[in-house]
C-alpha positions in Angstrom: 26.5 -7.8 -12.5 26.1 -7.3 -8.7 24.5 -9.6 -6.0 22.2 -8.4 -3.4 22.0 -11.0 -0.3 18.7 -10.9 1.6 18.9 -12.4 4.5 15.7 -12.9 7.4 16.5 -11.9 10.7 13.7 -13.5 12.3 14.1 -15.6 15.2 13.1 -19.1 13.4 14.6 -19.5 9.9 14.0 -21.9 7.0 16.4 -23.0 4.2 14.5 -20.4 2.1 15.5 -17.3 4.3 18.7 -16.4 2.6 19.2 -16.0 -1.2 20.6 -13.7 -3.7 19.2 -11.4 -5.7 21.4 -10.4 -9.4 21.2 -7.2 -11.0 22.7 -4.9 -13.4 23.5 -1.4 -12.7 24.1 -0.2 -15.8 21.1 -1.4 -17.2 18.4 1.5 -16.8 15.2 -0.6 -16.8 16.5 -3.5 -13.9 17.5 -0.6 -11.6 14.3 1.3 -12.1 12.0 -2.0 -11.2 14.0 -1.8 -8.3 13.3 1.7 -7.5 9.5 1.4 -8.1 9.2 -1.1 -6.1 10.6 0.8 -3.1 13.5 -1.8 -2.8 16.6 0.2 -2.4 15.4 3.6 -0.9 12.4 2.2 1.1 14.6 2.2 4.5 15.6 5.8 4.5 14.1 8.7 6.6 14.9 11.2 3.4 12.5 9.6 1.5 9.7 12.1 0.4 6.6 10.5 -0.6 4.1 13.1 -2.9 0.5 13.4 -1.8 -1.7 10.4 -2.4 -4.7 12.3 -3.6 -6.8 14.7 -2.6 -9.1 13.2 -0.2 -8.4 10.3 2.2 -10.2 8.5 5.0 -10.2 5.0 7.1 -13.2 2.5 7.7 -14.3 0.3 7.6 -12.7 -2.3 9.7 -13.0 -6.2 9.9 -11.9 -8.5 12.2 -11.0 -12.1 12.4 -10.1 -14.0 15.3 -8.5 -17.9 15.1 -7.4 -17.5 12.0 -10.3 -18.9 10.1 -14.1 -18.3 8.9 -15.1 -15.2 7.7 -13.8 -11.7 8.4 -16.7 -10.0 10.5 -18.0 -6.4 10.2 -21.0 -5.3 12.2 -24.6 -6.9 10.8 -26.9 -3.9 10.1 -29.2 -4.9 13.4 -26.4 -4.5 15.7 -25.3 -1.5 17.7 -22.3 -1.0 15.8 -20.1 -2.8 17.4 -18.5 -6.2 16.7 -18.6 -8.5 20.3 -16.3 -11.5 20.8 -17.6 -13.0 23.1 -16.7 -15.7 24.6 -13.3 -15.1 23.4 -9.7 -17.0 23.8 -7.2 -15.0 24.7 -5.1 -17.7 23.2 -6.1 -17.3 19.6 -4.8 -15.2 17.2 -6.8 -12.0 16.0 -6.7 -10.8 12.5 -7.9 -6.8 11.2 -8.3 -5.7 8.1 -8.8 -1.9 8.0 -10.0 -0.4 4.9 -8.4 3.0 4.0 -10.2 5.1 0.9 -8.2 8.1 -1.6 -10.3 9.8 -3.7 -8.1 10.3 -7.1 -4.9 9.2 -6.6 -1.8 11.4 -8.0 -0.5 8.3 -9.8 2.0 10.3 -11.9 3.5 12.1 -8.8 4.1 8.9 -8.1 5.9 7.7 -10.9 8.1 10.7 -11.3 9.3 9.8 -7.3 10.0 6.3 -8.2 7.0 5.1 -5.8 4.7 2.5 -5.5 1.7 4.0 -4.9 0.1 1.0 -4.4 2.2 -0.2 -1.5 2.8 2.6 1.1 3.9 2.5 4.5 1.4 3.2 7.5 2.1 2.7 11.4 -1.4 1.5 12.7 -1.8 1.5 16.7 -4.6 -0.3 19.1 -6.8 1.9 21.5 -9.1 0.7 24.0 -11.7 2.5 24.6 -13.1 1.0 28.0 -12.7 3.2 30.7 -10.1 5.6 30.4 -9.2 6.2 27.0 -5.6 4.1 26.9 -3.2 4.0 23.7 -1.4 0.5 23.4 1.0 -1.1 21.0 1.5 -0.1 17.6 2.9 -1.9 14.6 3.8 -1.2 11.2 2.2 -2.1 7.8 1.5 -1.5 4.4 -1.7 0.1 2.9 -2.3 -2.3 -0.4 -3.6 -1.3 -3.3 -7.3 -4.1 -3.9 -9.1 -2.4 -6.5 -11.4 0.6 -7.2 -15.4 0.9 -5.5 -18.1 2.6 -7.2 -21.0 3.7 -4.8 -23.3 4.1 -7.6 -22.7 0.5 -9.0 -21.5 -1.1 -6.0 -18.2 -2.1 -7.8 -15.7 -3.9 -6.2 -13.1 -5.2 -8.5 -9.2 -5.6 -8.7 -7.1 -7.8 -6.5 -4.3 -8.4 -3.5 -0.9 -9.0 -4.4 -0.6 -9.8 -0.4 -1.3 -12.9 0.5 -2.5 -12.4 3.4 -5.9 -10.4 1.8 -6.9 -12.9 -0.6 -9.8 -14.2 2.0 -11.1 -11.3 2.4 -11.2 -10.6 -1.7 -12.6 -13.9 -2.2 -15.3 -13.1 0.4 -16.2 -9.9 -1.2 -17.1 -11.7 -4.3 -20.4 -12.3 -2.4 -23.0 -9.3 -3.0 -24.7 -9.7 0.8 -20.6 -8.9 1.6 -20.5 -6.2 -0.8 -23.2 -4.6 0.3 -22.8 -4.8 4.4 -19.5 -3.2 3.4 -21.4 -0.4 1.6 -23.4 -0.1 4.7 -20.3 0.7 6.9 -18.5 2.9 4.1 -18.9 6.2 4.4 -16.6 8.4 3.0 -15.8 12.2 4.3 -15.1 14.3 1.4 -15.4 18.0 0.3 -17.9 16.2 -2.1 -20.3 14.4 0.4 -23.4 14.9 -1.9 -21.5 13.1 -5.1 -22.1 9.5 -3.8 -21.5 8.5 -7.0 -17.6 8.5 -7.7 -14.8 6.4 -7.8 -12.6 5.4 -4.9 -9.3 3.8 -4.5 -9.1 1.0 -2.0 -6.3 0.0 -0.1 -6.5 -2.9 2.7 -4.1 -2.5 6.1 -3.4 -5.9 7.4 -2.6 -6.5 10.8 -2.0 -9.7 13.0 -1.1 -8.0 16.5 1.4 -10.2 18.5 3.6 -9.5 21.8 6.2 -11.2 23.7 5.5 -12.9 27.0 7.7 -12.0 30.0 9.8 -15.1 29.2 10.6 -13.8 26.0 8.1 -15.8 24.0 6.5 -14.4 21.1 2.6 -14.8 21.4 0.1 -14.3 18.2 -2.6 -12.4 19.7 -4.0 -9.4 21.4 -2.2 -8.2 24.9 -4.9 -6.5 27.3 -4.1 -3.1 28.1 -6.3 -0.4 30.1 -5.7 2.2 32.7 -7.1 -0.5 35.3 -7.8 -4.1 35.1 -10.9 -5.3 33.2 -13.6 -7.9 34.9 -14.6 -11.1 33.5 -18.0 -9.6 33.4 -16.4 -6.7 30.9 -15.1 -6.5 28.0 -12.0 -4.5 26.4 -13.1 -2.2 23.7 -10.4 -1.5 21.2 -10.3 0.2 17.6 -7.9 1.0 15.1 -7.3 4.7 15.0 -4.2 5.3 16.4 -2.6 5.8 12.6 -0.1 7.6 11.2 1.5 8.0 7.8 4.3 9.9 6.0 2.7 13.4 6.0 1.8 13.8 2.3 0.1 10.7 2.5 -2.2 12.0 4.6 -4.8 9.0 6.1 -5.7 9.3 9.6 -8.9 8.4 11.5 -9.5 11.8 13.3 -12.7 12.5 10.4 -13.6 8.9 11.8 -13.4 10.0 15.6 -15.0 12.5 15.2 -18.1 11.3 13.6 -19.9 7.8 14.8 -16.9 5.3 14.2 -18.9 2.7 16.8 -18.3 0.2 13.4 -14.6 0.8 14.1 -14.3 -0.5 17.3 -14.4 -4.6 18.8 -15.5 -5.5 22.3 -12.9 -8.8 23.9 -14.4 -10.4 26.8 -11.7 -9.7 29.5 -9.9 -13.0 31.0 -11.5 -14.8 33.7 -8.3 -14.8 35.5 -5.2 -13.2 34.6 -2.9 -15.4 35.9 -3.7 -18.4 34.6 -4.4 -20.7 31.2 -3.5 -16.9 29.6 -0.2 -17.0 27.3 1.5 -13.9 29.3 1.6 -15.8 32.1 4.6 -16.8 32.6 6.1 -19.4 35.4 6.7 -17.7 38.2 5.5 -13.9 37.0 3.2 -12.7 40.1 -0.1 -10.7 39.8 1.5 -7.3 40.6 4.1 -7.7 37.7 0.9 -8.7 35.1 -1.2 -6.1 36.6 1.8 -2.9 35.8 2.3 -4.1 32.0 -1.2 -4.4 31.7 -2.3 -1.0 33.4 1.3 0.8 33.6 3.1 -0.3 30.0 0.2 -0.2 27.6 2.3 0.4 24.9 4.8 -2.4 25.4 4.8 -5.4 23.3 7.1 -7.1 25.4 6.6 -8.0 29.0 9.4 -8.3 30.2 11.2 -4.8 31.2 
């Protein structure tokens, strides 16, 4: 038998961080678990994933900020548009951004040694107020939740990720279900067919950033092509995504319809300088002002 040592390389570590993991080479079945689960091959560029299905699309998106209550998509009354207002810069924010595949090659799959129902996808932060400015990115995994009828209004599987089980528990409510049917609409070369199946995967995403001392910071970072008045708000949205190419979900079929249910207006700082986590003892204005306006893409401050 051989041992696999996994070990974190975060910065804090627990006693649970390191252990070993035994398995048998020779033993067809224990290597292919492996396999399927992406565990050996997961880390390398070569990897050729098969096409997910034949249709794909994003939205829509919910959002979460302190890290409790409900995940929050727009009420049918609004304008679209989710508004946190007045919001800590302090807290951490939470998104959950639906993706959709219309029949999923699930043997293509299997014949790659793939988990189809846990895929790779980079997922990036745009704020749309003023200029349009592109900031950090991050990657995550799209997870497989369950199937969705239109017709019947079906939502049913569940998370292996922990960190979707709220949001699964809080679609068990029909008013849920059906808000989310509001916001869902799929672009496919079979728009008048309502009626079909769809896969649903969930993206989650808890953005974070690193002060200019080096601190890591669970939240949002402002970015914009100029600095945003308290009387403002920053407008950002999920659709900076990308994907192995065969996988194929993007947001530009979002873009370039209405995707006003996409996006989430933060109520700028009062001041940016103070009771703020990026600042930092002894950082000045001008330095906070060029990451925010000059490094939009930078999760950590400090150059």
């Amino acid at each position: 038998r051989h041992y696999l040592k996994l070990q974190n390389t975060a910065e804090k570590k627990s006693a649970l961080d390191e252990y070993r993991v035994s398995f048998d080479l020779k033993k067809e079945p224990e290597l292919r678990k492996m396999l399927i689960a992406n565990f050996l091959h997961s880390g390398k560029t070569e990897l050729k994933y098969p096409r997910l299905s034949v249709s794909t699309g994003v939205g829509p998106c919910f959002v979460r900020v302190g890290g409790r209550g409900k995940y929050q998509l727009p009420q049918k009354d609004d304008a679209g548009v989710v508004t946190i207002d007045p919001f800590d810069w302090n807290q951490p924010v939470e998104f959950i951004l639906m993706v959709w595949a219309k029949g999923v090659h699930e043997k293509d799959f299997k014949k790659a040694n793939i988990d189809w129902k846990s895929l790779p996808i980079n997922v990036g932060l745009i704020n749309y107020e003023g200029l349009d400015e592109k900031g950090p990115s991050y990657p995550a995994k799209m997870n497989y939740i369950g199937t969705y009828n239109t017709e019947g209004k079906i939502w049913k599987g569940s998370a292996k990720a922990p960190n979707l089980k709220p949001l699964m528990e809080q679609m068990q409510d029909k008013q849920e279900v059906d808000l989310f049917e509001h916001h869902f609409h799929p672009v496919t070369v079979m728009d008048f067919f309502r009626d079909d199946v769809y896969q649903l995967f969930a993206v989650y995403l808890k953005p974070y950033y690193y002060d200019f001392s080096g601190n890591r910071h669970d939240g949002l970072r402002p970015f914009a092509s100029s600095l945003i008045e308290a009387d403002e708000f920053y407008r950002y949205a999920l659709v900076d995504i990308h994907t192995q190419p065969k996988i194929a979900v993007s947001a530009a079929k979002v873009e370039v319809a209405d995707f006003d249910d996409m996006q989430f207006r933060f109520r700028a700082p009062k001041d940016y300088t103070k009771a703020v986590p990026w600042a930092s003892a002894g950082i000045g204005e001008k330095e906070i002002k060029d990451w925010i306006t000059k490094r939009p893409m930078d999760i950590r401050a400090k150059v």
